[in-house]
VEXDREN-2710 file (C-alpha; in Angstrom, 1 decimal):
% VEXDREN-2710
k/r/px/py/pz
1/UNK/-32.7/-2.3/0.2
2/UNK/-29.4/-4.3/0.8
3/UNK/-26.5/-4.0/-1.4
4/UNK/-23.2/-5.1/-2.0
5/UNK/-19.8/-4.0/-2.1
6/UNK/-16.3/-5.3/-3.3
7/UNK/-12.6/-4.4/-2.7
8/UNK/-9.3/-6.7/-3.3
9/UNK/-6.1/-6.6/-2.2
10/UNK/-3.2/-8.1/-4.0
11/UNK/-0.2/-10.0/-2.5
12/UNK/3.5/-9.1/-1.8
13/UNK/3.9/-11.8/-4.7
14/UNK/1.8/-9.8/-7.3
15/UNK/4.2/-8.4/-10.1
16/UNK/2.8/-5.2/-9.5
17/UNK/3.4/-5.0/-5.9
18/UNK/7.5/-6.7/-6.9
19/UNK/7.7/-3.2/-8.8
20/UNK/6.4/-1.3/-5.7
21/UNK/8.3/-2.8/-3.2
22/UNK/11.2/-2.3/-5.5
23/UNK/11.0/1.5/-5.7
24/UNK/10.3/1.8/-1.8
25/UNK/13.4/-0.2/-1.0
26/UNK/15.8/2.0/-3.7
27/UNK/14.0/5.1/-1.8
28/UNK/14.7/3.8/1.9
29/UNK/18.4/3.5/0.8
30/UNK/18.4/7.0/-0.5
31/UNK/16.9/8.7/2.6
32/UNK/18.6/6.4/5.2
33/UNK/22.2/8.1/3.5
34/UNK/21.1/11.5/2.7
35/UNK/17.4/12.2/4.2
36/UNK/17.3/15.2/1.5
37/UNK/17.1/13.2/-1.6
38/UNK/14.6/13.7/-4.4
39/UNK/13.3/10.6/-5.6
40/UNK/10.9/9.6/-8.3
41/UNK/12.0/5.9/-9.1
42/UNK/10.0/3.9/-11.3
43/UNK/10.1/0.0/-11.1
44/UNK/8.9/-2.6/-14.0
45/UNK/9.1/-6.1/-13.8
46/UNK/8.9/-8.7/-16.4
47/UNK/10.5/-12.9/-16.9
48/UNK/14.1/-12.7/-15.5
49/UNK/14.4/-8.9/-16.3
50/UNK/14.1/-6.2/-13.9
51/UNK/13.9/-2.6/-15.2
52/UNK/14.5/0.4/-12.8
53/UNK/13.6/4.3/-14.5
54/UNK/13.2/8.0/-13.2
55/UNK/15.0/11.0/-11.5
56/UNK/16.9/11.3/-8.6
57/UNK/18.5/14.3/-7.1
58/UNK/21.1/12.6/-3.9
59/UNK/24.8/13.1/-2.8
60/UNK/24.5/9.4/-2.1
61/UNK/25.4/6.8/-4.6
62/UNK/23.8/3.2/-4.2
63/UNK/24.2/-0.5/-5.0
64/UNK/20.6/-0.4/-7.1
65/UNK/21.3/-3.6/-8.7
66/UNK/21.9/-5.0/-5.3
67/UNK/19.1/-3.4/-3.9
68/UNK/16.6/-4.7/-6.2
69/UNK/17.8/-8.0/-6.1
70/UNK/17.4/-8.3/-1.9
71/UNK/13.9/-7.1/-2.2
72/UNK/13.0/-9.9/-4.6
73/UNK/15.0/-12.8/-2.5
74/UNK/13.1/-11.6/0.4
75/UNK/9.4/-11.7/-1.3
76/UNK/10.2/-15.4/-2.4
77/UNK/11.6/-15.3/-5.8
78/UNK/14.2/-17.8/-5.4
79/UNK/13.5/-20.5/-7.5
80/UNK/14.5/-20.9/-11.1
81/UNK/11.2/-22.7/-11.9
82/UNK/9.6/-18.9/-11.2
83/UNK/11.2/-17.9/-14.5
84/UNK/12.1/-14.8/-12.4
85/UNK/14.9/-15.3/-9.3
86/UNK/16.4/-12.2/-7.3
87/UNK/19.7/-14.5/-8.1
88/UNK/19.5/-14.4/-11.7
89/UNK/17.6/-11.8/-13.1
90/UNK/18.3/-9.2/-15.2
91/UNK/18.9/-5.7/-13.5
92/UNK/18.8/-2.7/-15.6
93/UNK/19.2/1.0/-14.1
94/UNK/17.9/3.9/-16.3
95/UNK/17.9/6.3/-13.7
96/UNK/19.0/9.6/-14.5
97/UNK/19.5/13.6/-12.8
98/UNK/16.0/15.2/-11.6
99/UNK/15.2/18.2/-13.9
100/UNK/16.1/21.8/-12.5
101/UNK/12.7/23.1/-14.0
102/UNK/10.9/20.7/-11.4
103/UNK/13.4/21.3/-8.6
104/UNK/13.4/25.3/-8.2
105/UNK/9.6/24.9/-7.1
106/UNK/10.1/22.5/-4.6
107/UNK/13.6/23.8/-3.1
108/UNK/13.8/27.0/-2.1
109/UNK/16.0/29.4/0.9
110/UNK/13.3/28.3/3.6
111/UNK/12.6/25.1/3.9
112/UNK/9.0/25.8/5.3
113/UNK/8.4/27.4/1.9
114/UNK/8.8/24.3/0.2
115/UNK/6.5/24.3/-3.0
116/UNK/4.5/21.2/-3.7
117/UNK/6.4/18.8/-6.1
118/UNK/3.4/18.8/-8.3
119/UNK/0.0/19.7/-9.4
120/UNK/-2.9/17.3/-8.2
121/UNK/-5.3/16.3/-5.5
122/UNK/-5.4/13.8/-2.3
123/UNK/-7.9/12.2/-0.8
124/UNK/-7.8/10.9/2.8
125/UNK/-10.3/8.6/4.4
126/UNK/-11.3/6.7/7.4
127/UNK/-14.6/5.1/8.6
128/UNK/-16.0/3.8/12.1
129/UNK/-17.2/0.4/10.8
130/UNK/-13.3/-1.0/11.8
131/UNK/-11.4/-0.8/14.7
132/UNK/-8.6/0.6/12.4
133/UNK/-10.5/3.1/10.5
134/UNK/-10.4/1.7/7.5
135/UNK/-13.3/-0.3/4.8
136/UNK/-14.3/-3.5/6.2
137/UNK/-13.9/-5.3/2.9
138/UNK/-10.2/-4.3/2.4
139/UNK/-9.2/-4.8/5.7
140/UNK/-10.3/-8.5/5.3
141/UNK/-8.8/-9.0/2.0
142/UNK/-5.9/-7.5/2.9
143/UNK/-5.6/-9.9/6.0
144/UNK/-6.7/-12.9/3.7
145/UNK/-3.1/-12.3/1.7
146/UNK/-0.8/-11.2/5.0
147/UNK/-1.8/-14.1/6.4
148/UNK/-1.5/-16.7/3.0
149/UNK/2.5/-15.1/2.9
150/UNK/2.5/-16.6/6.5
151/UNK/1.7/-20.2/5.6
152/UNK/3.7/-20.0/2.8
153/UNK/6.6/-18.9/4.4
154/UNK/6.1/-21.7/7.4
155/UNK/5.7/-24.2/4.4
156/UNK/3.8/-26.6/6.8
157/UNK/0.5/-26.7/7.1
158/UNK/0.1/-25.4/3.3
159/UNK/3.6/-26.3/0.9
160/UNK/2.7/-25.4/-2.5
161/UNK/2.1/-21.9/-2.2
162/UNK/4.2/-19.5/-4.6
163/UNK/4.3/-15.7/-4.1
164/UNK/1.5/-14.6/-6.2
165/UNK/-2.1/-14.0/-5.0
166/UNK/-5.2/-11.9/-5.1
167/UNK/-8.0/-11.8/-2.8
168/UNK/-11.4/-9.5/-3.2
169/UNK/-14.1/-9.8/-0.8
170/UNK/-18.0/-8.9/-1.0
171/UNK/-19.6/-7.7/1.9
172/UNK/-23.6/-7.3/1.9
173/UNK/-25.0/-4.1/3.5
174/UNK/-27.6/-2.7/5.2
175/UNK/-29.8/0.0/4.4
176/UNK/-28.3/2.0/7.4
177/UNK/-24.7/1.2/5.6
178/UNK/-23.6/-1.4/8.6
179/UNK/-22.2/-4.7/6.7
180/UNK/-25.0/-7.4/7.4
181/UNK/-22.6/-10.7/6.2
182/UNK/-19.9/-11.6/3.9
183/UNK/-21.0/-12.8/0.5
184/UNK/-18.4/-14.0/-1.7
185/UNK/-14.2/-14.4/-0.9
186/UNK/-12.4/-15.1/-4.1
187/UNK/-9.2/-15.9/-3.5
188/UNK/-6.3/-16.9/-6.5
189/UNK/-2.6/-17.9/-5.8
190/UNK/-0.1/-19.2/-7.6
191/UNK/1.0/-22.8/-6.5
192/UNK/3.4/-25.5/-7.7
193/UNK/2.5/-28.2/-10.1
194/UNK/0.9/-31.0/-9.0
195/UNK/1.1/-34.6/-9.2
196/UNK/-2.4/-34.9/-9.6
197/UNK/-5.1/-34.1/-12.0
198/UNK/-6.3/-30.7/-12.7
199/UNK/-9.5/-31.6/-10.7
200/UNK/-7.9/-33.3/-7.4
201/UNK/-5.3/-30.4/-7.5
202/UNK/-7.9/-27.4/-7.9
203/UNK/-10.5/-29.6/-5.2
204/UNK/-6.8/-29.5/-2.5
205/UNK/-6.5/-25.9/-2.7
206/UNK/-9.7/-24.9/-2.5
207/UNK/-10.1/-27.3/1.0
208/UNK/-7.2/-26.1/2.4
209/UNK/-8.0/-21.8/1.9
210/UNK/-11.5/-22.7/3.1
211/UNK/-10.1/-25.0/6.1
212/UNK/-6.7/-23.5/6.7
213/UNK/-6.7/-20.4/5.6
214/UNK/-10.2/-18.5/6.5
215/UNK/-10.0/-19.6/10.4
216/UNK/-6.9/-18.3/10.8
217/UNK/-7.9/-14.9/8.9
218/UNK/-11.2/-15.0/10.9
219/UNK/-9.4/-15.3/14.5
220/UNK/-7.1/-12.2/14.1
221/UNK/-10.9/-10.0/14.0
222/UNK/-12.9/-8.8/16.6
223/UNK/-16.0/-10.9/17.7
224/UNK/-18.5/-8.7/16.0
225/UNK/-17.1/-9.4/12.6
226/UNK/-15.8/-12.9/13.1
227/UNK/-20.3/-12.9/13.1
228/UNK/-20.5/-12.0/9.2
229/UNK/-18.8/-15.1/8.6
230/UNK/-21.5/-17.8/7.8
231/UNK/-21.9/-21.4/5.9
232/UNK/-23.7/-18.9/3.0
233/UNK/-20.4/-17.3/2.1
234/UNK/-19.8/-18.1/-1.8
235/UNK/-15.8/-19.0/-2.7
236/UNK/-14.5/-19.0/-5.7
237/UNK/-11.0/-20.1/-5.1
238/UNK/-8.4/-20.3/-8.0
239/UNK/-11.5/-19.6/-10.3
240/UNK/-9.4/-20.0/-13.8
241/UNK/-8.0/-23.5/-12.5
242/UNK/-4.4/-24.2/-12.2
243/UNK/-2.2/-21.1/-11.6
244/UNK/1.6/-22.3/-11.8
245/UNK/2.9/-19.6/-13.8
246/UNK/2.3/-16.4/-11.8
247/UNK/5.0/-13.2/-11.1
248/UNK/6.7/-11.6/-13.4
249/UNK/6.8/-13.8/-15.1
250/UNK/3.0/-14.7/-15.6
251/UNK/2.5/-10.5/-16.1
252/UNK/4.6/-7.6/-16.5
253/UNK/4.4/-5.6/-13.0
254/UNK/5.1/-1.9/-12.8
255/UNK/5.1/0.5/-10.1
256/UNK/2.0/2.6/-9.2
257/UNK/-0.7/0.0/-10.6
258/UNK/-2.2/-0.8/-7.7
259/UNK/-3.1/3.0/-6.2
260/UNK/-6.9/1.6/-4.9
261/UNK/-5.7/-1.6/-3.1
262/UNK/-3.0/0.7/-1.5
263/UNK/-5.1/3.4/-0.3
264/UNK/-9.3/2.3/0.6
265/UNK/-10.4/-0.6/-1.7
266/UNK/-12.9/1.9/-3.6
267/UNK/-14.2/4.0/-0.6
268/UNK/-14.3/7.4/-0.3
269/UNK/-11.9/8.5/-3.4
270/UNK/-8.6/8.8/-5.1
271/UNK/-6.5/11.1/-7.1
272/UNK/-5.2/9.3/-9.2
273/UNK/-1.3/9.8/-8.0
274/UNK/0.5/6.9/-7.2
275/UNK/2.8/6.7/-3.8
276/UNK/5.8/4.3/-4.6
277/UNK/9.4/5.2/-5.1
278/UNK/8.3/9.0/-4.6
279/UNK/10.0/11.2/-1.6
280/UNK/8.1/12.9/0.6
281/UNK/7.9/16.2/-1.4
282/UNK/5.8/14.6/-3.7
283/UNK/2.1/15.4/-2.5
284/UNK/0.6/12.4/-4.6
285/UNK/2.3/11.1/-1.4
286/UNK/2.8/12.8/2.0
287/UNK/-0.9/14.9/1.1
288/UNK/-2.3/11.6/1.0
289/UNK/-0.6/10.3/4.1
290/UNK/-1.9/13.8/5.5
291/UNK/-5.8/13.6/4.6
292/UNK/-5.7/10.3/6.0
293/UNK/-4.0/11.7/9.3
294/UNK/-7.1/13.9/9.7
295/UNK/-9.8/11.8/8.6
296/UNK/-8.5/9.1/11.1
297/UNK/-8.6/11.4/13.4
298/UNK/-11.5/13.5/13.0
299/UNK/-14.0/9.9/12.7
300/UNK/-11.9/9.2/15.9
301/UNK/-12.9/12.4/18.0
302/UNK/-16.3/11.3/16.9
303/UNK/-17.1/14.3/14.9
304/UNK/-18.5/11.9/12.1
305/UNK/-19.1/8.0/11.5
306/UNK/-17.4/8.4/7.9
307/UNK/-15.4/11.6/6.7
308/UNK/-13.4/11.9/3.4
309/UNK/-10.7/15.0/3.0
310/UNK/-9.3/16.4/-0.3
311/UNK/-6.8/18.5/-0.5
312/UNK/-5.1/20.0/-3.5
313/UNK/-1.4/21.7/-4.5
314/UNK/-0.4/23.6/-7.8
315/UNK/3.4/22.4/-7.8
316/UNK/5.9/25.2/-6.6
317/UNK/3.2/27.3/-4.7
318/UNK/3.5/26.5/-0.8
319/UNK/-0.1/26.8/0.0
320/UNK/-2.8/24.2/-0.7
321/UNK/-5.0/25.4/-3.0
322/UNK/-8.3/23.7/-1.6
323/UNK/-9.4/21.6/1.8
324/UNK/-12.7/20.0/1.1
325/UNK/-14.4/17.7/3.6
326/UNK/-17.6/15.4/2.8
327/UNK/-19.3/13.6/5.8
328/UNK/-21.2/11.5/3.6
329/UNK/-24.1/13.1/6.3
330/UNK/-22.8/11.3/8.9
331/UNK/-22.1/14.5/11.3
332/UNK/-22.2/14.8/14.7
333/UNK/-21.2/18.2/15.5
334/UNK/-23.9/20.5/14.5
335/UNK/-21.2/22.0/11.3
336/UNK/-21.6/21.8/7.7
337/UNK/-18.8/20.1/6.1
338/UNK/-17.7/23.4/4.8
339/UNK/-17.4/24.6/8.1
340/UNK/-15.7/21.2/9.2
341/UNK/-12.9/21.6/6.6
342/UNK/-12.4/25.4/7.5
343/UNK/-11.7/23.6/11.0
344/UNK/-9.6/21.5/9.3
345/UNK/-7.3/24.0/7.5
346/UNK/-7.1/25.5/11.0
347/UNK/-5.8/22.3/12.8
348/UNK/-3.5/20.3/10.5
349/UNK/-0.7/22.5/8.4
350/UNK/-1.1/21.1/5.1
351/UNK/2.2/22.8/3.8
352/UNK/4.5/20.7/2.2
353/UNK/7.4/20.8/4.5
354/UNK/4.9/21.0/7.3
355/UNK/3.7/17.7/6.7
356/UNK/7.2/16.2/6.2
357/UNK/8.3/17.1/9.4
358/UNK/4.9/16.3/11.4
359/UNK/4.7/13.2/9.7
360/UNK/8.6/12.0/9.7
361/UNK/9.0/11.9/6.2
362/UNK/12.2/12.2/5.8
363/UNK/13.0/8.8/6.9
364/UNK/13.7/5.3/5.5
365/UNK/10.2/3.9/6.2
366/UNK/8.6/3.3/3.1
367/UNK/9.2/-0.6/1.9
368/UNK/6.9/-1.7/5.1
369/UNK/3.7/0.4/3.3
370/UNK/4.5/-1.1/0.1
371/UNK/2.4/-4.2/0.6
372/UNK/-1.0/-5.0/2.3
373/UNK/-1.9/-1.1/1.6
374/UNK/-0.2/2.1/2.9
375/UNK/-3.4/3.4/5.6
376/UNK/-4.5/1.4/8.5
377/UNK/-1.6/-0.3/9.8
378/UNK/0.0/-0.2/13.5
379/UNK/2.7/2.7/14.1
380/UNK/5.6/1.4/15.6
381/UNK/9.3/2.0/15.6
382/UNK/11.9/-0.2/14.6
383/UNK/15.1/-0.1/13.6
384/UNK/16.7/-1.1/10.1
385/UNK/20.2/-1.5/8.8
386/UNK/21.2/0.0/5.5
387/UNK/24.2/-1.1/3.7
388/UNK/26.4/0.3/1.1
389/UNK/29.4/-0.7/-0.8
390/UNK/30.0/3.3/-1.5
391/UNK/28.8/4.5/1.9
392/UNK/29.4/1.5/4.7
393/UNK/26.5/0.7/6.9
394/UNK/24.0/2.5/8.9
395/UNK/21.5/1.9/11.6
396/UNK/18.1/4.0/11.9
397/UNK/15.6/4.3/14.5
398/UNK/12.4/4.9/12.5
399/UNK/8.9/5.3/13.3
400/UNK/6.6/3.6/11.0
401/UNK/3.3/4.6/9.6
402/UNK/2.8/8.3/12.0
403/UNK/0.0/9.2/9.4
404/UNK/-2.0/6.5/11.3
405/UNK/-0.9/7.6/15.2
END
C-alpha cells in the first residue's frame, strides 16, 4: 500500500540556523590562523542580543564580536525593523579555556593516536532515489529555501521577503519504496507588512511561491522528478497567516537544533550529536562526515540501493568501538551486512586523525555546510579571506564538502 513521508529544511534566516552559522564562522577563523585549534563554540540568538559560550583551546586570538556581527549582515539582518541587526545587536562572549581532563584523550605524542573527543555514535547515509545521494524529500525542501534566499536577495521578482523560512515537503510512495508524486509543500517565510488586508496579503504570497517560486525550484531537477510535480500537489503556504515578526527576534535560536534538517530529513538515523562550532576532533562531527563518505560511496559502487553506517567512539580510545551497516535488504553483492561492514572497517580508516586528514578537516570550511544541510552538496574549492585585527589577513585555498567526493 502507498505511504507517505515528510522532511523540512529550514532557511539561512531561521534563528536556529543564525546560531549555527555563527559558531561555523567563529570556528573557520580559528582554523584558518591556527589549523590545531580545539573548538566547541556554542551560539544563542535572541531580540538584539547575541550570546556566544563554550571552550576553546587556540594560540590565536579573534575579533568574535566582529565575527558574529559579519555573519548576521551577510544572512540579511540589517534592518532595525528586524528587532535584531548585525549593526546593533548585542554581542556577548562567554567563551572560556577547554578543560585538560577532555584534552589529554584527544592530544596525545602521535597524532595518529588521537583519541576520539567524545563518547557517542554516527550515522552516515546515502540513497539511489537522487542523483546526489541523498532523500528526495529534503533535497527538495532544501532547494525550495536556497532558492527563496535567491529571490530575496535579487529583490525583484519577489520584494517582501525577510530572512526567515521553513519548508517541509510530503512525498507519496510506492510499495517498491520509489516516490510516486509530491503530496503537500508547506512553505512559511517571514515578509514585510503589508498595505493590504490580512486576506489580500496572505492570497499575494501564496500566488507568488506557487507561481514564482515552485518553477524555478522544479527547473534546477532532473526530468524524472520535475514528473512528481502535478496540479494534485496540496500547499499550505504561510499556514498561520501573516509572519512579520520572524528571527531572533520572533524565537530564540541556538546552535545544534536543527541536527535532522542538517543531516537526512528523518532517513536512515542520527545520533543525536550536533555538528556546529565543533573541530574536527569532535566525532559527533568528522565520524558523521565519515559514514556519509562510505555510504555515498558504497550505494555509488552499486553494492546497495540504500545503505546506512554507524559508527561508534568511547572518547580518548583511538579505535572505533563498532561499524555496523544495514542495507535496509537492498543488497546487491551476495554479503550480509555484517559482512559488508567488516568490508567496511577494512576500506575507510575510521580513526580520528585518520579521518581529519582524509577528509581535510583541519581547514576553514565549515560556515558553507551550516545552511541548506551539511551531506549532499557539490565539492569544490574556493578560496576565502580571513581577517584579523590581532593576526592581519590570510588567504586559503580550501576544498569544500570532501565527505561528498
Amino acid at each position: 500500500m502507498p505511504y507517505l513521508f515528510t522532511s523540512e529544511s529550514v532557511s539561512e534566516g531561521h534563528p536556529d540556523k543564525v546560531a549555527d552559522q555563527i559558531s561555523d564562522a567563529l570556528l573557520d577563523h580559528f582554523l584558518a590562523f591556527d589549523p590545531e585549534s580545539k573548538v566547541a563554540c556554542e551560539t544563542l540568538v535572541t531580540t538584539g542580543q547575541v550570546v556566544l559560550a563554550g571552550e576553546v583551546k587556540s594560540d590565536t586570538y579573534l575579533d568574535l564580536q566582529n565575527i558574529a556581527r559579519e555573519v548576521i549582515n551577510k544572512i540579511g539582518y540589517t534592518k532595525g525593523e528586524y528587532q535584531f541587526s548585525g549593526d546593533s545587536c548585542g554581542v556577548i562572549s562567554l567563551i572560556h579555556e577547554q578543560s585538560q581532563d577532555i584534552n589529554q584523550g584527544v592530544d596525545r605524542g602521535a597524532k595518529e593516536e588521537q583519541g576520539a573527543g567524545d563518547q557517542g555514535m554516527m550515522f552516515g547515509y546515502a540513497t539511489s532515489e537522487t542523483e546526489n545521494y541523498m532523500p528526495l524529500a529534503l533535497d527538495i525542501s532544501h532547494k525550495i529555501l536556497h532558492t527563496l534566499a535567491e529571490l530575496r536577495r535579487e529583490g525583484k521578482e519577489i520584494s517582501y521577503l525577510r530572512p526567515d523560512a521553513k519548508a517541509q515537503v510530503t512525498l507519496e510512495y510506492s510499495d517498491a519504496n520509489e516516490p510516486q508524486r509530491i503530496d503537500t509543500i508547506v512553505v512559511s517565510t517571514q515578509h514585510d507588512a503589508f498595505d493590504a488586508d490580512d486576506e489580500k496579503m496572505l492570497a499575494k504570497i501564496k500566488s507568488d511561491i506557487i507561481s514564482i517560486l515552485i518553477p524555478r525550484v522544479k527547473a534546477q531537477l532532473p526530468v524524472e522528478t520535475q514528473k512528481l510535480f502535478d496540479d494534485q500537489i496540496k500547499y499550505h503556504i504561510n499556514p498561520t497567516g501573516k509572519f512579520v515578526i520572524g528571527g531572533p527576534h520572533g524565537d530564540t535560536g541556538l546552535t545544534g537544533r536543527k541536527i535532522i534538517v542538517d543531516t537526512y530529513g528523518g532517513k536512515g538515523a542520527h545520533g543525536g550529536g550536533a555538528f556546529s562550532g565543533k573541530d574536527p576532533s569532535k566525532v559527533d562531527r568528522s565520524a558523521a562526515y565519515a559514514a556519509r563518505h562510505a555510504a555515498k560511496n558504497l550505494v555509488a559502487a552499486g553494492v546497495a540501493d540504500e545503505i546506512l553506517v554507524q559508527v561508534s567512539y568511547a572518547i580518548g580510545v583511538v579505535e572505533p568501538t563498532s561499524i555496523y551497516v544495514d542495507t535496509y535488504g537492498t543488497s546487491k553483492v551476495g554479503l550480509s551486512d555484517g559482512a559488508i561492514a567488516r568490508k567496511v572497517a577494512e576500506l575507510f580508516d575510521m580513526r580520528p586523525f585518520a579521518i581529519e586528514e582524509r577528509l581535510k578537516l583541519r581547514n576553514p570550511i565549515y560556515l558553507e555546510t551550516a545552511a541548506y544541510g551539511h551531506m549532499g552538496k557539490q565539492p569544490r574549492t574556493i578560496t576565502k579571506v580571513f581577517e584579523s585585527p590581532y593576526n592581519g589577513r590570510i588567504e586559503k585555498e580550501v576544498e569544500l564538502f570532501t565527505w561528498e567526493k
